[in-house]
C-alpha positions in Angstrom: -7.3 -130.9 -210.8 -5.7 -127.7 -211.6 -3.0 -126.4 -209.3 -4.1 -123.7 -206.8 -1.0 -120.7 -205.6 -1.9 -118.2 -203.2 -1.5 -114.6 -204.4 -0.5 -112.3 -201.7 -0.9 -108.5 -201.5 0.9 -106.6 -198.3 1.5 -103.3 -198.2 0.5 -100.3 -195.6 -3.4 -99.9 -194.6 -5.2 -98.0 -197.2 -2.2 -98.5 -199.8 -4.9 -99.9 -202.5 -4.7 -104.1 -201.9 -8.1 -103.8 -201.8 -9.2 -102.7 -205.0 -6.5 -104.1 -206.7 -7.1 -108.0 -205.4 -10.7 -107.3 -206.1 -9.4 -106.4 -210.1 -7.6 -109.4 -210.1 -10.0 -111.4 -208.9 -12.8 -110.2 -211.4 -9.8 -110.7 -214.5 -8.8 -114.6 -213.0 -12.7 -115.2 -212.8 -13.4 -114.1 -216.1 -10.4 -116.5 -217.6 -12.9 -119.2 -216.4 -10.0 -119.7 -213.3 -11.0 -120.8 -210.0 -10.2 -117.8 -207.7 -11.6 -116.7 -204.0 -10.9 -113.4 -202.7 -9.8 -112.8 -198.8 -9.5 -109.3 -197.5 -8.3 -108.7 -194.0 -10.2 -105.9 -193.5 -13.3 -107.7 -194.3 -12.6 -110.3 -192.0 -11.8 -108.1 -189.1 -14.7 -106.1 -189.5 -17.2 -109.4 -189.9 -15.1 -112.2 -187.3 -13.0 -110.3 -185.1 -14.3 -106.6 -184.4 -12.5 -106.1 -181.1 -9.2 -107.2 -182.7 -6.4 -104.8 -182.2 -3.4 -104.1 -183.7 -0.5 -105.5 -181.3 1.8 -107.5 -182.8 0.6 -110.5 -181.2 -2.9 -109.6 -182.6 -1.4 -109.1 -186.4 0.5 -111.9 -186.3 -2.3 -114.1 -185.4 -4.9 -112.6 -187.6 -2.0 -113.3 -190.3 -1.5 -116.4 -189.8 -5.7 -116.9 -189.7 -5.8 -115.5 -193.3 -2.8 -117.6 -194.2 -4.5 -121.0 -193.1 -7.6 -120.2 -195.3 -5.3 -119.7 -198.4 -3.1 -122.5 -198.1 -6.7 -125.0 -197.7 -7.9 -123.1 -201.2 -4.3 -123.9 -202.6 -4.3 -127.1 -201.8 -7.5 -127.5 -203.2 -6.9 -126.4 -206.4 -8.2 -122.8 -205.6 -6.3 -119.8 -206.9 -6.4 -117.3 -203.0 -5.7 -114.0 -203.3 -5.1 -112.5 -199.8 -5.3 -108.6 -199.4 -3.5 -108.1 -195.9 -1.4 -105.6 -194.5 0.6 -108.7 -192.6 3.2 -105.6 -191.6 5.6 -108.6 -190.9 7.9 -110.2 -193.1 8.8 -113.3 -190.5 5.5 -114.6 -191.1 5.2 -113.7 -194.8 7.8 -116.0 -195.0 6.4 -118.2 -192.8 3.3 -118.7 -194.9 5.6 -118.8 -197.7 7.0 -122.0 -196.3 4.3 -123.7 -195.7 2.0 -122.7 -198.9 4.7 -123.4 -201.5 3.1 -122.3 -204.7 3.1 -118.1 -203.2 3.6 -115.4 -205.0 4.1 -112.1 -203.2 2.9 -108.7 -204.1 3.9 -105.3 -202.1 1.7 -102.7 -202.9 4.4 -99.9 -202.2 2.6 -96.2 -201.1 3.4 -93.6 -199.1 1.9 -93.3 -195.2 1.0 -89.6 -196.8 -0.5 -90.8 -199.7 -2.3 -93.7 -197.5 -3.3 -91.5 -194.6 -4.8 -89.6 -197.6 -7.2 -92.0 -199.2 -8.2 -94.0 -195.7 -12.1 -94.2 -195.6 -11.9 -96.3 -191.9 -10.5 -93.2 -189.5 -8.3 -95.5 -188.4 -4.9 -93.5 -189.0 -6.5 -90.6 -187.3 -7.2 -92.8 -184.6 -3.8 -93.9 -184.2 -2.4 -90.9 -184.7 -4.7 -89.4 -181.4 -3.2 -92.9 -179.5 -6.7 -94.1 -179.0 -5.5 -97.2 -180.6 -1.7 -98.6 -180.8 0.3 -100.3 -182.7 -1.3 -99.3 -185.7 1.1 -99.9 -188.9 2.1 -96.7 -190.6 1.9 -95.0 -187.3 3.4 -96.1 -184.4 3.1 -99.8 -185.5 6.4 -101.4 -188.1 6.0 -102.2 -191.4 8.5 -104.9 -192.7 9.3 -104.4 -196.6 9.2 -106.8 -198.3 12.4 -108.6 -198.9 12.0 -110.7 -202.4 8.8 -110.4 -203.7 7.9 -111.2 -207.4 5.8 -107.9 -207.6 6.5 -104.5 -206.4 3.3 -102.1 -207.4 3.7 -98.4 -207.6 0.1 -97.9 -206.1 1.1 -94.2 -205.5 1.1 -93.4 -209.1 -0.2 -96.5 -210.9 -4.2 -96.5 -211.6 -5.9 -100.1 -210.3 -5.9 -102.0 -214.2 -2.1 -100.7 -214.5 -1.9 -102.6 -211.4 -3.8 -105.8 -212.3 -2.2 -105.9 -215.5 1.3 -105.8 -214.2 -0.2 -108.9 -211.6 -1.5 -110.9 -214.4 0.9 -110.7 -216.9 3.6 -111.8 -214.0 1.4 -114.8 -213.0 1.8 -116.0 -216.5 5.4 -115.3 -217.1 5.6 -117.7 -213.5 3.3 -120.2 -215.6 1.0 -120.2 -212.5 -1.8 -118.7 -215.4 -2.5 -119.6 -218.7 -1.9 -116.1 -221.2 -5.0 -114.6 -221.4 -6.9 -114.4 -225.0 -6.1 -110.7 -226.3 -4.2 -110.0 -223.5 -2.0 -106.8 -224.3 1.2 -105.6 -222.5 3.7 -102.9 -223.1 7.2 -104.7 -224.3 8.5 -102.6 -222.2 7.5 -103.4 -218.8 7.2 -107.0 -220.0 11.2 -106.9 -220.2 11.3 -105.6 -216.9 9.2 -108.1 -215.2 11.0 -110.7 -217.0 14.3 -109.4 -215.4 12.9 -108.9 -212.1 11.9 -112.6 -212.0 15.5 -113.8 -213.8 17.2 -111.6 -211.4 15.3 -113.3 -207.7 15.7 -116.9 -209.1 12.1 -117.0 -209.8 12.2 -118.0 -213.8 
């Protein structure tokens, strides 16, 4: 059975994890790899639509989405969690327990974010009708280590992806893609990024 990792995308709400994972997901799949997609906001909307946004609230809905990966892991399964998961004690926490976990932070501005949000929800917050909302009165935890830092404020979605995939098979967690095509450049750079954590 092939070995399953779970891919991990955090970054604000409305930073792009979304459409990103969903790229990902689509490039994995058409490898012939074994990849499920898990979006927070999907699951909110669809399991728990009265959830808030306390910290009590994130951390469980965090841990929720965690769980699912780490069965698809085990199982051979490549997960690839979109989820704002604003803190990092639990990020690690998952990281723990999953072992093969590759972290992603989608970095963007709250402007920029604020900006592109479709859900009303950072109005919301920002008129206290709901608390504890990241990027407004709620904390974001940066990531501390994570393989992959995005520029989701200036990068397009296949830049993105790219950058994803191409990291995934420097980590040997993928197989390299027929055709695929990278700029030396940033190649070098991820390469040093991962030399530099202790990854490779």
């Amino acid at each position: 059975m092939a070995q399953g990792f779970t891919l991990w995308l955090t970054g604000l709400p409305a930073s792009g994890k979304t459409e990103i994972a969903a790229r990902v997901e689509e490039s994995l799949l058409e490898r012939g790899l074994d990849a499920e997609r898990i979006d927070e906001g999907e699951i909110r909307e669809q399991f728990f639509p009265d959830l808030g946004f306390e910290r009590a609230e994130w951390e469980g809905l965090t841990r929720f989405l965690g769980h699912v990966c780490n069965l698809l892991t085990r199982n051979g399964t490549i997960a690839i969690a979109s989820a704002v998961s604003p803190y990092q004690e639990i990020r690690n926490e998952l990281r723990s327990q999953i072992g093969r976990f590759v972290e992603v932070y989608v970095r963007c501005s709250t402007q920029t974010c604020k900006k592109r949000d479709t859900t009303g929800n950072y109005e919301r917050a920002q008129k206290g009708e709901v608390k504890g909302f990241t990027g407004v009165d709620g904390p974001f935890d940066e990531p501390v280590q994570p393989e992959i830092v995005l520029d989701a404020e200036n990068e397009d979605v296949e830049t993105s992806a790219k950058k994803i995939l191409r990291t995934l098979e420097i980590l040997d967690f993928i197989p390299k893609g027929a055709g695929s095509d990278y700029d030396e450049e940033e190649e070098e750079k991820i390469t040093k990024r991962l030399k530099d954590l202790g990854y490779i």
